[in-house]
Wavefront OBJ file of the C-alpha trace (Angstrom):
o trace
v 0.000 0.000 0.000
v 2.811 2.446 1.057
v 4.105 1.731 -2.734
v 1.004 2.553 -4.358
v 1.318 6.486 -2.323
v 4.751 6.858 -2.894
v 3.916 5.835 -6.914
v 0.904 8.311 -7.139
v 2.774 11.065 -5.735
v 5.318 10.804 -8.018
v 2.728 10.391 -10.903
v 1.225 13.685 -9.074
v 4.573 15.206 -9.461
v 5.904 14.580 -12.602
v 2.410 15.684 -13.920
v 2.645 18.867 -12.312
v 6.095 19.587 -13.026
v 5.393 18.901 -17.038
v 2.418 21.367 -17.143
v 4.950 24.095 -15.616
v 7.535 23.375 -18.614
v 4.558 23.434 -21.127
v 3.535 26.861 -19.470
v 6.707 28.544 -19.391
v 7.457 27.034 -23.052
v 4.537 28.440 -24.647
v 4.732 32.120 -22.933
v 8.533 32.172 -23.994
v 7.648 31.570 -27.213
v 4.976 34.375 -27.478
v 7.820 36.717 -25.942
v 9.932 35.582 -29.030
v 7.250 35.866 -31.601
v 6.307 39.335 -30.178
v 10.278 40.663 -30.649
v 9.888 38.474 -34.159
v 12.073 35.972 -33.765
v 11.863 32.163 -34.193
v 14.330 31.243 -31.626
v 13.836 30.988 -27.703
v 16.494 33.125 -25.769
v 17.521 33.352 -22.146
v 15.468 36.597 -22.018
v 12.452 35.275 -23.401
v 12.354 32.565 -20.228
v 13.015 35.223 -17.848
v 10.530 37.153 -19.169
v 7.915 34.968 -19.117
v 8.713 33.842 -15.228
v 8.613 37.535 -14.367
v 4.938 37.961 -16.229
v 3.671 34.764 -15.109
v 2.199 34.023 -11.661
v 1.896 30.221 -12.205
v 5.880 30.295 -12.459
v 6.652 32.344 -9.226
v 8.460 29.811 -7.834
v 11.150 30.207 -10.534
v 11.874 34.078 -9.928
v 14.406 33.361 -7.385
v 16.883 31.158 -9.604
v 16.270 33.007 -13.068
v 18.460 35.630 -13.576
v 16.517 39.436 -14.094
v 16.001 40.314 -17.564
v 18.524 42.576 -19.104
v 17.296 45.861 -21.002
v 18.923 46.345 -23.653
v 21.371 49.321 -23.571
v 20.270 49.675 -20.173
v 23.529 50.514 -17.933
v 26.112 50.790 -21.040
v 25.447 54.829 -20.974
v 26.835 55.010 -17.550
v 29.617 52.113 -17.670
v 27.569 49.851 -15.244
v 27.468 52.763 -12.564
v 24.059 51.288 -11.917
v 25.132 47.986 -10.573
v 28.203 49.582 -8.785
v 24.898 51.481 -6.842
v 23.277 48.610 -5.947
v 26.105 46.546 -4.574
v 26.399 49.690 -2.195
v 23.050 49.945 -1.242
v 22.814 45.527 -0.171
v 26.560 46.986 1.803
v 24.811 49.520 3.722
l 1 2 3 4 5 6 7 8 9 10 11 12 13 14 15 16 17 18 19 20 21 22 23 24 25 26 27 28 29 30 31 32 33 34 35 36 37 38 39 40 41 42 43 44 45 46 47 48 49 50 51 52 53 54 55 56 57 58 59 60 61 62 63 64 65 66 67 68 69 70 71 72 73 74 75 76 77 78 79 80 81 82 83 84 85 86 87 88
């Protein structure tokens, strides 16, 4: 009997796991398609874990989404600021 709960929570798992990689597949595809390109990119996942509720639980271990030309004006004084700010 224990078996047959340890093999339906993993069943439970896996299932729930798969729909989170379909979610965050589609919705970094429609970040591609709507910057018209055909290829998935770092950004597009990021983006779609920062738009999407349902993927919360990723926001911690992706990486922020780069702007482009954001910070190369100033040389990267912006991060410089920040590391300050987490010091103090």
């Amino acid at each position: 009997m224990r078996s047959l709960v340890l093999l339906l929570a993993r069943g439970a798992a896996r299932q729930w796991l798969t729909q989170r990689a379909s979610q965050l597949t589609l919705r970094s595809w429609v970040h591609s398609e709507e910057n018209k390109r055909r290829t998935l990119q770092r950004s597009d996942i990021a983006t779609a874990v920062q738009r999407t509720d349902i993927l919360d639980f990723l926001v911690d271990i992706m990486p922020a989404v780069d702007q482009p030309g954001a910070g190369e004006a100033d040389g990267g004084a912006a991060e410089g600021a920040e590391d300050e700010e987490e010091e103090g």
